[in-house]
C-alpha positions in Angstrom: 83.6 29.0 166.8 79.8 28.4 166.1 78.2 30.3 163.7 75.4 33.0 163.7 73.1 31.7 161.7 71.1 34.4 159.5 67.6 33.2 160.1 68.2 33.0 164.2 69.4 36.6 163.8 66.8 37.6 162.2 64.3 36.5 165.0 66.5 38.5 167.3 64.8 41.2 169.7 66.7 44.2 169.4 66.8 47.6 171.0 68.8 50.2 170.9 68.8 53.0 173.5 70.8 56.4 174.1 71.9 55.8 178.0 70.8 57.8 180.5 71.1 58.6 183.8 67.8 57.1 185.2 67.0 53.4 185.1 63.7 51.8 185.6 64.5 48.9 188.6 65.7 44.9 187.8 65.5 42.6 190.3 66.6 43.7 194.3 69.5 44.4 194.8 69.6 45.9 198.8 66.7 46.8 200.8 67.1 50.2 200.4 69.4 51.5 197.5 71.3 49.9 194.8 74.4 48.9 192.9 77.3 50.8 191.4 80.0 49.7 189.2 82.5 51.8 187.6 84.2 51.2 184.9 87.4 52.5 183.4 87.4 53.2 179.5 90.2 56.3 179.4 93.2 54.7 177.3 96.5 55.5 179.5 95.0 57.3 181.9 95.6 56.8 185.6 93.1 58.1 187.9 91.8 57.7 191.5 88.4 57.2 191.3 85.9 58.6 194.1 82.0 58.2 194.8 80.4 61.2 196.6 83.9 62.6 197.6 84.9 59.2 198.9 88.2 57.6 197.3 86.7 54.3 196.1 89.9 53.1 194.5 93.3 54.9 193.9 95.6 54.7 190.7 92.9 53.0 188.4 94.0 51.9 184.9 92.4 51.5 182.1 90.3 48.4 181.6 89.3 48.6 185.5 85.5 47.6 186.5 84.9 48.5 189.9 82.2 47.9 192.4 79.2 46.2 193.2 79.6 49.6 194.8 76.2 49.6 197.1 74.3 53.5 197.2 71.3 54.4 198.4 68.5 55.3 196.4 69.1 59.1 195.0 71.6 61.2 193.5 75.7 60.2 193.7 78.4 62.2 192.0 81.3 59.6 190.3 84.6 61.7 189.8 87.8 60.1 188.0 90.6 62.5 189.6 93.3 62.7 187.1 97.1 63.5 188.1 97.9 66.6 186.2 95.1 67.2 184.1 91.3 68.4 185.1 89.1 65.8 187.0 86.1 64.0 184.8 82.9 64.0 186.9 79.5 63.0 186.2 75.8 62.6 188.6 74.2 59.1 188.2 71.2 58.4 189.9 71.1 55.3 191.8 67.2 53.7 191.4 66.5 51.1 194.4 66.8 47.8 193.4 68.7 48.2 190.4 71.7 48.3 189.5 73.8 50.4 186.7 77.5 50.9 184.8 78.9 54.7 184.8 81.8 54.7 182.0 84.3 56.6 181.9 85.3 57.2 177.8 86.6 59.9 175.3 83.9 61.8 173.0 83.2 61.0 169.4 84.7 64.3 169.0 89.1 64.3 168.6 89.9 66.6 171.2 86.7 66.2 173.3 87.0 66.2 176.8 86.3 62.9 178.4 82.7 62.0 179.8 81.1 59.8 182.3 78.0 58.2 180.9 75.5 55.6 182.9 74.2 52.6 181.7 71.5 50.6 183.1 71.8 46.7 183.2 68.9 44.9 182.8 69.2 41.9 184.8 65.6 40.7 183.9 64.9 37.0 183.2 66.0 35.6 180.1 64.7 32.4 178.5 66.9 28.8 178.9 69.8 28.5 177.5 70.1 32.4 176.4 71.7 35.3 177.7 71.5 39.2 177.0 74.1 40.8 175.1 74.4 44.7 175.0 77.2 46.4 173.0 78.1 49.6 173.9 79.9 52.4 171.6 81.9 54.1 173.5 84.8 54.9 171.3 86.2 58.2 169.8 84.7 57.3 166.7 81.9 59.0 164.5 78.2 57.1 164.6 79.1 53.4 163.9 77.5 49.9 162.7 77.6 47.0 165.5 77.8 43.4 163.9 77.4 40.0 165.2 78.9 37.1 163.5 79.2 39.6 160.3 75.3 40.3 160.5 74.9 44.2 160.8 72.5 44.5 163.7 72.0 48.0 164.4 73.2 51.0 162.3 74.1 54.6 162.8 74.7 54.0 166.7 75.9 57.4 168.3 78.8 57.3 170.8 77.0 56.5 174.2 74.3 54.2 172.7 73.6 51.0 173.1 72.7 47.6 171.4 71.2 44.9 173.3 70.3 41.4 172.4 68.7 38.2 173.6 71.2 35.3 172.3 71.7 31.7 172.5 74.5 30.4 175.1 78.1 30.3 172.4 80.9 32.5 171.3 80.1 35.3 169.3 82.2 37.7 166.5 81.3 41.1 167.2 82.8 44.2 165.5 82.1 47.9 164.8 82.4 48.9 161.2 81.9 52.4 160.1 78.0 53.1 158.9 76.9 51.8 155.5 80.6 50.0 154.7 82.0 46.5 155.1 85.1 47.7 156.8 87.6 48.2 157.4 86.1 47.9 161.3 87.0 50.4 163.9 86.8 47.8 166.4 87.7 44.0 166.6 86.4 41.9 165.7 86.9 40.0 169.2 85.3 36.5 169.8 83.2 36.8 173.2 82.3 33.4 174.8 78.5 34.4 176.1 77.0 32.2 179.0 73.9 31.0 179.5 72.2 33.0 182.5 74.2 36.3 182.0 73.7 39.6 181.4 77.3 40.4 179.2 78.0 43.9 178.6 80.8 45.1 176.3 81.9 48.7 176.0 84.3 49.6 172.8 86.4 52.5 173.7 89.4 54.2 172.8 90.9 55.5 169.8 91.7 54.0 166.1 93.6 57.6 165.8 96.1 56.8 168.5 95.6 52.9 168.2 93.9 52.7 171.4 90.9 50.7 170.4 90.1 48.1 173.4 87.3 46.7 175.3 85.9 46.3 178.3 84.0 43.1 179.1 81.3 43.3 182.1 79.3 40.3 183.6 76.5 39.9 185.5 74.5 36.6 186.8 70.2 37.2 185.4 67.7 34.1 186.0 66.3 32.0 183.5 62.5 31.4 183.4 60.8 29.0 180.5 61.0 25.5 180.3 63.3 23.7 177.7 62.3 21.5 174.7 62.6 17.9 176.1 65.2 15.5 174.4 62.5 12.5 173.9 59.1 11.9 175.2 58.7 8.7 176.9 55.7 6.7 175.4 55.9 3.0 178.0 58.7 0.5 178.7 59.3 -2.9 176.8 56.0 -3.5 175.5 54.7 -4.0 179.0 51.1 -3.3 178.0 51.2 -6.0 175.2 52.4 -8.4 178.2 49.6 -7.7 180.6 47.4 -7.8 177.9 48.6 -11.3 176.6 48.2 -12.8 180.0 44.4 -11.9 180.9 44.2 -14.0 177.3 
């Protein structure tokens, strides 16, 4: 695997954001409304999985991402309908043009009840060569550190927050460690092979209680805009200048 280097990290832009329910638009989507996907982040839970009422997709495990689910614009209620137990059910609003995840995870809290929580993607441009990264903690754990290639990037991140970063095109070692330690992590660490020209969105979710840590790994296609370093610059052929020049002698 190739290694994070500490200066390139350090030129990083990163932002971290609570997720919410509203996104501002990306790039169109559908004339009219946008994009759904829904993804499944309750360990050993089976669920059918409706939009507005609708059954989307019956018996859903865990690790499930489904959709492009296409909405219009407004208001849509997500509901994960769980045999024998009480239904989780959330209200994302669906911006036109854009496009968003709703997770389905457990609470920091042991003993929470489960949540629906929406993240935006951000399918804007991205230079050439990179891609966008976003790390999601969505794991019944307390407030967390997210590392990449061993370099703490963001600390203290809250269940339901969100760490996004612009990064070269290679595989990356990214873990959760509690805050202020070096370990033992939470979570991974997993190598993730990032593309060039992808948004790649990774939710941690489970439990280290009940040894239920996993992830779930979502990708989506973003443009690249910017032009790249060239490899030489050509400065004439074979002397031909000296040539010409010899023969008007």
């Amino acid at each position: 695997m190739r290694a994070w280097r500490t200066t390139a990290a350090a030129g990083l832009a990163v932002m971290a954001a609570t997720a919410v329910l509203v996104t501002a638009p990306a790039h169109a989507r559908s004339a009219d409304g946008g994009q759904l996907y829904v993804l499944h982040g309750l360990p050993g839970v089976v669920a059918d999985v409706e939009v507005d009422g609708a059954i989307t997709q019956e018996a859903v495990t865990q690790g499930a991402v489904l959709g492009p689910i296409e909405l219009t614009a407004g208001s849509h209620e997500v509901t994960f309908v769980v045999a024998g137990g009480a239904p989780v059910t959330g209200t994302v609003d669906v911006v036109e043009g854009a496009s968003v995840d709703v997770v389905a995870h457990l609470p920091a809290a042991v003993g929470g009840d489960p949540v629906l929580t929406a993240f935006p993607n951000d399918v804007s441009a991205v230079g050439p060569g990179k891609a966008r990264l976003a790390v999601a903690h969505t794991a019944q754990v307390p407030p967390a550190d997210i590392r990449v290639d061993g370099e703490p990037l963001l600390s203290n991140v809250a269940n339901a927050e969100v760490l996004t970063v612009e990064v070269p095109e290679q595989t990356y070692s990214v873990d959760i460690v509690p805050t202020g330690t070096e370990g033992p992590a939470v979570f991974g660490p997993v190598d993730l092979a990032v593309e060039a020209g992808t948004l790649t969105r990774v939710f941690a979710f489970g439990s280290p209680a009940t040894g239920t840590m996993d992830v779930l790994v979502h990708e989506l296609p973003v443009t690249q805009q910017g032009a790249v370093a060239p490899a030489m610059v050509q400065t004439g052929d074979g002397g031909q200048v000296a040539a010409l020049l010899a023969s008007r002698r």
